[in-house]
C-alpha positions, 0 to 999 in steps of 0.5 A: 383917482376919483370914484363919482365926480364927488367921491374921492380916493385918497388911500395908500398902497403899502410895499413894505408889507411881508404878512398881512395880519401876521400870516398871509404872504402878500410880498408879491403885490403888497396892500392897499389901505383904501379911504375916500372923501365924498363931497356935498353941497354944504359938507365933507366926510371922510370915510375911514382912515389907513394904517399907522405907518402911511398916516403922514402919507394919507394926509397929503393925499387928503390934503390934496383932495380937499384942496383947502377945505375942511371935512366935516365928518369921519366915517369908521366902518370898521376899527381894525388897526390898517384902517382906524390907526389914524383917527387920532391924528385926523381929530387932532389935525381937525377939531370941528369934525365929528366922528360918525361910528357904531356903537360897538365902534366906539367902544373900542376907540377908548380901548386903542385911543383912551377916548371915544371922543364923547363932545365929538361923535354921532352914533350911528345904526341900520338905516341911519342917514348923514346929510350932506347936502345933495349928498347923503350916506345911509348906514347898514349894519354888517356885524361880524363881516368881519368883526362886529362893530362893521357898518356898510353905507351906501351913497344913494346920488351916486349909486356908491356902495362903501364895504368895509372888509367886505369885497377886499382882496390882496395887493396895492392898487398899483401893482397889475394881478397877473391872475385878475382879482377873483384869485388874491380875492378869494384868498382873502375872503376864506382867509380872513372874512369866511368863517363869517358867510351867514353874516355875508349872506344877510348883508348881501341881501340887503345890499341886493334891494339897492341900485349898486354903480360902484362898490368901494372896499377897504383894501383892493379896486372900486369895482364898477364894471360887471358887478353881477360877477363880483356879488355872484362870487361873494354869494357862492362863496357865502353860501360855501358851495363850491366855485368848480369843479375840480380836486385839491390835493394837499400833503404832508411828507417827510422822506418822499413817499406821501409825496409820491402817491399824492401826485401819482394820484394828481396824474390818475385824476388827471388822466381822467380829465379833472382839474387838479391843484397840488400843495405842500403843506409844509412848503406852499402858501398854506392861505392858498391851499385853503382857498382851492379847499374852498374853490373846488367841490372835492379835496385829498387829504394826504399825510404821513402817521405822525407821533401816532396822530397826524403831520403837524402841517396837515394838523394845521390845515384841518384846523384852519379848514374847521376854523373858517366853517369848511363843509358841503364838500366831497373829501378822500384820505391817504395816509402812510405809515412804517408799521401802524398807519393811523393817519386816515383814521385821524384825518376822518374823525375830525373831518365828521365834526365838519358839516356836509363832509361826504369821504370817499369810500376809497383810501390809500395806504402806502407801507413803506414805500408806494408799489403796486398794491398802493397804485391799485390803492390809486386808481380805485380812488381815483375812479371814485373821485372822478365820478 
């Protein structure tokens, strides 16, 4: 697969994978470690390498774009193990090329590899260019998006934008998304780069003074039709404002009751002609609660009063929520409880340490059992949600 008549892709595609970074369940479509080569007159660089277990793999898929040749440089935009693991056995396996990274990158090469390859490396930073012979990279620092040794680079001969993390998304590049690449791109973005969206900002302004035919990330497709739309997602995203309108429901229940109210609730808002999302917290993909969070302007929080605090589920959630700088949007309780409810009380305070969190006057308590006092409880928030 060729990205331009010089740039080649030679990454992999991972199925063997449950959880990637150990929490975010992509058994349905599997990964993509991306790398390519980009070709000039008198040199060849390498940007980026894959994960451990696909390096042998890799190395064919390099071999075959080479076809003979032999690159001069490998490029590191980020040191995260499903993309550098493999820099040892390329250095190994070509030891005339040098390798281009930041400094912060270097650093952490002696910490996984024992060496930062100190007769071998080019320290490179914002604004830096490598020639390549009518063929250039020019480098652009994208600290902490998401960790902070990240660079961008950009082809300018070839309007090809190199992004690191940056524009990722879940699955293998040979597995069709049913749901297009927004869905498992979002989840992605609030899961693993969201917590960072004023370094997204400062990159993406950067990104905006150059002419973009391509962009070609780490993990996911080259994107090079309609990039108004992707870099408009990223923008929103970055800028935490929400994607659309509609309500995200998320609950806690133990024996039904929390359950019932919470979709009692689902079909009020409804009825009222809102968009609605539903989870579980204790069943459902968590990733994906947290990015409908994320997506829509208003969230319910429902849970059971638990060891006079919260669900252990719902603890998790608002945690998660906190920890990827949740904010700048509308948000109403529901609790239960058999004797003390304290869970809205609970929910709220730590709601308020959140930015730009407006709760909805509105609660809904359910004693016991949901009745009719509770679906009054309903309707009310309901009517207020729905404004």
């Amino acid at each position: 697969m060729n990205v331009s008549d010089n740039i080649a892709y030679v990454g992999v595609n991972d199925h063997d994978i449950d959880l990637f970074e150990g929490q975010y369940d992509v058994r349905a479509n599997g990964m993509s470690y991306n790398s390519y080569v980009v070709f000039g007159d008198e040199k060849i660089a390498v940007t980026d390498t894959v994960d451990v277990h696909f390096t042998d793999e890799w190395l064919a898929n390099l071999d075959s774009a080479l076809a003979g040749r032999t690159p001069d440089y490998l490029i590191v935009h980020h040191m995260e193990p499903d993309h550098s693991a493999s820099i040892a056995v390329f250095m190994e396996r070509y030891p005339e090329a040098t390798i281009v990274a930041s400094a912060p990158a270097f650093k952490m090469m002696v910490a996984y590899f024992g060496t930062d390859y100190p007769e071998r490396k080019l320290v490179v930073k914002e604004g830096a260019t490598l020639e390549l012979g009518g063929r250039s990279l020019t480098f652009i620092g994208a600290p902490n998006v998401h960790w902070p040794e990240v660079l961008f680079s950009y082809v300018p001969e070839d309007k090809v934008l190199f992004s690191a993390d940056g524009f990722g998304k879940f699955g293998a590049l040979d597995s069709e998304d049913p749901e297009g690449w927004a869905s498992e791109a979002r989840r992605y973005y609030f899961g693993i780069v969201g917590k960072f969206g004023k370094n997204v900002q400062a990159v993406l302004k950067k990104a905006a003074k150059l002419d973009i035919a391509h962009i070609c990330p780490l993990h996911g497709p080259v994107l090079s039709e309609n990039l108004g739309y992707y870099l408009d997602l990223y923008n929103t995203w970055s800028s935490y404002e929400p994607e659309d309108k509609g309500v995200t429901i998320a609950y806690s229940s133990v024996y039904g009751n929390t359950k019932q109210a919470a979709l009692e609730l689902a079909d009020a808002l409804k009825a009222r002609g809102q968009e609605v999302s539903v989870f579980d917290l204790a069943r459902d993909d968590m990733s994906e609660a947290v990015e409908n969070a994320f997506r829509y302007d208003r969230l319910v929080l429902a849970s059971i009063t638990y060891a006079g605090s919260i669900f252990p589920h719902m603890s998790t959630f608002l945690h998660t929520l906190a920890e990827h700088a949740y904010q700048n949007r509308r948000v109403a309780l529901v609790e239960a409880g058999s004797w003390a409810p304290m869970a809205a009380k609970v929910m709220r305070s730590q709601l308020e340490a959140m930015k730009d969190i407006d709760i909805c006057e509105n609660v809904v308590t359910v004693r016991g059992a949901v009745n009719d006092e509770t679906r009054t409880q309903v309707e009310a928030l309901a009517e207020e949600l729905a404004r």
